[in-house]
SENU-614698 format. One record per residue (C-alpha): residue in one letter; residue number from 1; x, y, z. Coordinates in Angstrom, 3 decimals. Each point is the difference from the previous one (the first is absolute). Layout:
N
- A,NUM,X,Y,Z
...
end
This chain:
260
- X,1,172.079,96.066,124.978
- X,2,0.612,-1.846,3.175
- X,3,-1.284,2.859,2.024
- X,4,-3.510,0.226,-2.271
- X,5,-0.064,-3.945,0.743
- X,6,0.447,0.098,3.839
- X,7,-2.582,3.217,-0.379
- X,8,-2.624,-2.055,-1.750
- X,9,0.565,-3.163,2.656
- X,10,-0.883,1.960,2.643
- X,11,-2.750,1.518,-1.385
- X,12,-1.606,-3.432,-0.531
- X,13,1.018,-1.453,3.492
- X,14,-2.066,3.277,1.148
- X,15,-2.911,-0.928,-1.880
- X,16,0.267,-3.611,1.066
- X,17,-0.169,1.224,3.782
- X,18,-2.824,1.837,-0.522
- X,19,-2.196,-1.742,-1.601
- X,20,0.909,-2.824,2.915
- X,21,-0.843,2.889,2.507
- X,22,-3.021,0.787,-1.732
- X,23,-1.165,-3.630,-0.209
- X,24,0.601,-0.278,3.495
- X,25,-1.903,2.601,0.976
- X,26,-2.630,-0.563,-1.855
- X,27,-0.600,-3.787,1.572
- X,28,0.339,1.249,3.567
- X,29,-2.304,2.724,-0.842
- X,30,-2.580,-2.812,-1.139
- X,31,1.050,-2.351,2.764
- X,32,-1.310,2.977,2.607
- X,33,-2.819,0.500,-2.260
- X,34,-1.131,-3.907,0.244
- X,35,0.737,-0.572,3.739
- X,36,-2.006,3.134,0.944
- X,37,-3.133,-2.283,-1.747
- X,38,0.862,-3.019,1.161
- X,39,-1.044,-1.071,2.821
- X,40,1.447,-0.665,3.568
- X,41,0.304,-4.153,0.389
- X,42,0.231,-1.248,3.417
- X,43,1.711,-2.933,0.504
- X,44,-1.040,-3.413,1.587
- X,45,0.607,0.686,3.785
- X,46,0.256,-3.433,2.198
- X,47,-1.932,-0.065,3.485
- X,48,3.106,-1.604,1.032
- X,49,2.848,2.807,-1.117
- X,50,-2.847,2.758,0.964
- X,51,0.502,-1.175,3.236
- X,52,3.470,0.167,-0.025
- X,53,-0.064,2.943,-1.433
- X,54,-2.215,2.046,2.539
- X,55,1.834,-0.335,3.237
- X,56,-1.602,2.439,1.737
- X,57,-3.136,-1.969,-0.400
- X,58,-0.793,-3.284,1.478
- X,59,-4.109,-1.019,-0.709
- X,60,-0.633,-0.706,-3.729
- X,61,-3.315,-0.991,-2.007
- X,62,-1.728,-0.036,-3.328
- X,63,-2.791,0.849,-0.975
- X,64,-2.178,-2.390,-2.744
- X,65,-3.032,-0.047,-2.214
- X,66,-1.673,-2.310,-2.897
- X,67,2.764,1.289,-1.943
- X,68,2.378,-1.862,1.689
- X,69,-2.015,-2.606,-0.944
- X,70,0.450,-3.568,1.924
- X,71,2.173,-0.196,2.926
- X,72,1.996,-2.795,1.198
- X,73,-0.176,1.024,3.721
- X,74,2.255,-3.125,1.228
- X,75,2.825,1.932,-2.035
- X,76,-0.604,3.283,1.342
- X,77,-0.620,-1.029,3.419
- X,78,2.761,-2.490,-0.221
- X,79,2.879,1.305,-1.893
- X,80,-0.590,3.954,-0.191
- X,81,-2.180,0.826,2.718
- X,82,-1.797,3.531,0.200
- X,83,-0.397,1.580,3.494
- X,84,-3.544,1.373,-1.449
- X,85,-2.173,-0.474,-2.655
- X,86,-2.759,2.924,-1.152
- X,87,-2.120,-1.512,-2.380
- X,88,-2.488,1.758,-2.276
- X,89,-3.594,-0.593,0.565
- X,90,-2.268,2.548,-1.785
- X,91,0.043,2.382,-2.306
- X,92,-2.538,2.898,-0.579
- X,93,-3.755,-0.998,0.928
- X,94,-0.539,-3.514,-1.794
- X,95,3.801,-1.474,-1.051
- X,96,0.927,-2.522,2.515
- X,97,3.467,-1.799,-0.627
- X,98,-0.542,-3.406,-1.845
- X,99,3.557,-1.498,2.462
- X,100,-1.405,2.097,3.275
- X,101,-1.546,-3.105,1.573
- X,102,2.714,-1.760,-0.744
- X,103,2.620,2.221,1.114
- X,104,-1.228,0.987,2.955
- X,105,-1.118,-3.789,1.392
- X,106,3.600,-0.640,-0.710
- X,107,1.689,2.642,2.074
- X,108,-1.826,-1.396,2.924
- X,109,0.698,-2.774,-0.429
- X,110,3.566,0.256,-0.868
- X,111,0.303,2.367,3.177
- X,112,1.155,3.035,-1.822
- X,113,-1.144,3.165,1.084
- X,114,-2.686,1.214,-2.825
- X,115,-1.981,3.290,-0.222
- X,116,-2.229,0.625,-2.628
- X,117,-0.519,3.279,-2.519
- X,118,-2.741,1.379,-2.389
- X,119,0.853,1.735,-3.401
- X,120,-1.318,3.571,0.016
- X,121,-2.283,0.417,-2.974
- X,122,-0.162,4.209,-0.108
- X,123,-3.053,0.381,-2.285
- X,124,-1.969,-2.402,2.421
- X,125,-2.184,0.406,2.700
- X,126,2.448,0.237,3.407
- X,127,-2.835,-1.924,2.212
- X,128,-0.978,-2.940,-2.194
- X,129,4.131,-0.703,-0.591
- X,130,-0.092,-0.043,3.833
- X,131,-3.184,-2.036,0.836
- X,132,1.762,-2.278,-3.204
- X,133,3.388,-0.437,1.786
- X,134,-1.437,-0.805,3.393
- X,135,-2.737,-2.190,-1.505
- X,136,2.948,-2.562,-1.683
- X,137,2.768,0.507,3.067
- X,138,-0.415,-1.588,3.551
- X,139,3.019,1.507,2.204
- X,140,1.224,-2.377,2.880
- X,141,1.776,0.774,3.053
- X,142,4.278,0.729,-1.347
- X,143,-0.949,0.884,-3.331
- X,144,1.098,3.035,-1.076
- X,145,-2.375,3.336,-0.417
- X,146,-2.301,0.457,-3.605
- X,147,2.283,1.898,-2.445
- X,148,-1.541,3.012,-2.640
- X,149,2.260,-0.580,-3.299
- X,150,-0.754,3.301,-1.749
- X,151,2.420,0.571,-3.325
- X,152,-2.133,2.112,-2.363
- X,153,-1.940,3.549,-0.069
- X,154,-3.575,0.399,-1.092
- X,155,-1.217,0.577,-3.390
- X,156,-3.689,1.137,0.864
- X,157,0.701,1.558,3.625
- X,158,2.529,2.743,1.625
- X,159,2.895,-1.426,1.940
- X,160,-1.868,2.230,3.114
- X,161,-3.258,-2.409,-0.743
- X,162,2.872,-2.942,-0.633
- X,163,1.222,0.573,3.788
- X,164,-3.447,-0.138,1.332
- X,165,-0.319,-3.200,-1.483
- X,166,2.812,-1.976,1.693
- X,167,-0.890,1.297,3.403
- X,168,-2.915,-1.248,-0.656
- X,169,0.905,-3.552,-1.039
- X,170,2.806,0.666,3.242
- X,171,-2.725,1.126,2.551
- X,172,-2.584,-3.043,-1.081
- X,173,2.698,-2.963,0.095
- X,174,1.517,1.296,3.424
- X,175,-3.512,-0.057,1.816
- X,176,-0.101,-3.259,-1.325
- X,177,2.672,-1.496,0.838
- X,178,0.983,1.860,2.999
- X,179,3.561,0.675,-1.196
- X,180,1.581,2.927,-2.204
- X,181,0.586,-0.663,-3.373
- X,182,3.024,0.223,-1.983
- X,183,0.568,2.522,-3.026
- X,184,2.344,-1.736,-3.082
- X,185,0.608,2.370,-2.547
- X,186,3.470,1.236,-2.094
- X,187,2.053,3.005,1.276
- X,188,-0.994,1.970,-3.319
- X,189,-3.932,-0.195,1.607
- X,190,0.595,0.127,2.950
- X,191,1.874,3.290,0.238
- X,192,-2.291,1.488,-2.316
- X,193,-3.445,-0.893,1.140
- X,194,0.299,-1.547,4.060
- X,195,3.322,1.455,1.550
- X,196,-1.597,3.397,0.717
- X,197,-3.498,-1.025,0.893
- X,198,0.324,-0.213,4.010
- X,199,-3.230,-2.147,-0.431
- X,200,1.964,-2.949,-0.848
- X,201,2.559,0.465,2.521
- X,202,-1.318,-3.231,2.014
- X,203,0.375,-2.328,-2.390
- X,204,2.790,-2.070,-0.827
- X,205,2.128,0.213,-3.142
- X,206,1.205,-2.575,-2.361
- X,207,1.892,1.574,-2.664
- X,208,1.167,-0.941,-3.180
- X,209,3.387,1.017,-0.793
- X,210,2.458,-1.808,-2.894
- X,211,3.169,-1.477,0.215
- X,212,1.557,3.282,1.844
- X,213,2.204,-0.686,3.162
- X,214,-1.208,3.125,1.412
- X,215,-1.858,0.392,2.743
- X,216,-3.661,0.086,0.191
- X,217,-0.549,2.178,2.550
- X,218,1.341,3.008,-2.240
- X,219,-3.470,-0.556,-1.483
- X,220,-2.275,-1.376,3.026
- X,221,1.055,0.561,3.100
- X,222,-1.333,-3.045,2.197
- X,223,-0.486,-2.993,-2.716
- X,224,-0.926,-3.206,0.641
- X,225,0.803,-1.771,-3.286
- X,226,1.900,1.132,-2.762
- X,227,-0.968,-1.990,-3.153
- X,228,3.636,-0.242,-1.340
- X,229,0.069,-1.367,-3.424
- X,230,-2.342,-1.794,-2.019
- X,231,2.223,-2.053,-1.341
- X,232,0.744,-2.368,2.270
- X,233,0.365,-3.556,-0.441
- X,234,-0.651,-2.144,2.725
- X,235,-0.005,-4.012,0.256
- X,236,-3.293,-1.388,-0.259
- X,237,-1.509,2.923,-2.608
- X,238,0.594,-0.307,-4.015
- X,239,0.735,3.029,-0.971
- X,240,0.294,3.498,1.663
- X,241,-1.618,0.798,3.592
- X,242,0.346,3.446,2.459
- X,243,2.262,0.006,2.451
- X,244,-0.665,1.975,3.665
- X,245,2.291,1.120,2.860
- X,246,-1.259,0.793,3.186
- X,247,0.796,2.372,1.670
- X,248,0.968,-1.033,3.330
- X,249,0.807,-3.326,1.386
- X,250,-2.457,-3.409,0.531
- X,251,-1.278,1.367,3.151
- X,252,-1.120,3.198,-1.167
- X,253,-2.072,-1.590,-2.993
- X,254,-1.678,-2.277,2.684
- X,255,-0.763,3.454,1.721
- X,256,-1.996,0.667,-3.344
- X,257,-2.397,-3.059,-0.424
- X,258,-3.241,-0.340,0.855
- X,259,-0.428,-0.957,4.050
- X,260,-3.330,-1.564,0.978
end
């Protein structure tokens, strides 16, 4: 009898173990199931501990909008001060942005180092987004070059016809303004659609690459900017703003801005 007993008990401490192993498994196989749909949350980055952070890297910036909303540039300037600012001023042929005035009267006269970029609309004409941009933005002598911000592919034209587009926009703002533009786009676009055209080659290249410590140049060789996170906080903004590296030191970004 005490054999049958000690039988039985360990029987039911077997059961007990696998129905805990089998419960286990079962919520880590859900747990994999629900992280593979959720989605990837970047945390709140400070300009300060970015800084820090990136020692390789010495000139920092942001880059602003309306949706940044109202800025309190004695703050900023004061107590978290931005090497640059690039400051949106258009987008597609008719969208100027409701804080660009603003913005960009302030940089001057705050003495930060501004340039100025134009949203890429790809289902609208290329020329009138140009003669549009150039219209609302007066370069001076040490700002820095216009800047293309193209994100998205066409939904009525071939990325071949999408290409011939942004040279254009490229080729009219440069013979206006005298200097070459700049190119912003993520590495996901830009190694699909621009890093084996050679007809870009001349043009500058801010990319946009997320909370990674690796390097850029495993994606664009000779960067200017790489858009870092866009999640930074900075002193001065509510709420989240871009933040830019450089790449290359104070003198070398003068060595990019407008001359007379």
């Amino acid at each position: 009898m005490v054999r049958r007993r000690r039988k039985k008990k360990s029987s039911i401490t077997l059961k007990i173990v696998l129905i805990i192993a089998a419960i286990i498994a079962v919520c880590v196989f859900y747990s994999d199931i629900i992280n593979l749909f959720k989605p990837i949350v970047q945390k709140i980055e400070k300009f300060s501990k970015i800084k820090q952070d990136l020692k390789d890297y010495t000139v920092f910036g942001i880059d602003v909008s309306e949706y940044q909303s109202d800025i309190d540039w004695k703050k900023l300037c004061d107590e978290d001060r931005p090497d640059f600012i690039i400051i949106r001023a258009t987008a597609g042929k008719n969208r100027l942005d409701k804080k660009f005035t603003t913005n960009w009267k302030s940089a001057k006269d705050n003495n930060v180092i501004r340039g100025a970029y134009h949203y890429y609309r790809p289902d609208e004409k290329s020329s009138e987004q140009a003669e549009f941009f150039i219209k609302n933005v007066t370069l001076e002598t040490g700002d820095l070059p216009p800047i293309l911000d193209i994100e998205k592919y066409s939904r009525v034209q071939s990325l071949t016809s999408l290409k011939t587009g942004l040279l254009n926009w490229l080729t009219i703002v440069e013979e206006h303004y005298g200097i070459t533009p700049i190119i912003y786009t993520y590495n996901r676009f830009y190694t699909s659609a621009i890093a084996d055209d050679s007809r870009f080659d001349k043009y500058p290249v801010w990319i946009a690459w997320y909370n990674t410590k690796g390097n850029p140049s495993d994606i664009v060789k000779d960067w200017v900017f790489w858009q870092f996170t866009d999640k930074g906080s900075i002193k001065g903004i509510q709420g989240n703003v871009d933040i830019n590296v450089f790449n290359g030191h104070v003198q070398d970004l003068d060595g990019l801005r407008k001359k007379e």
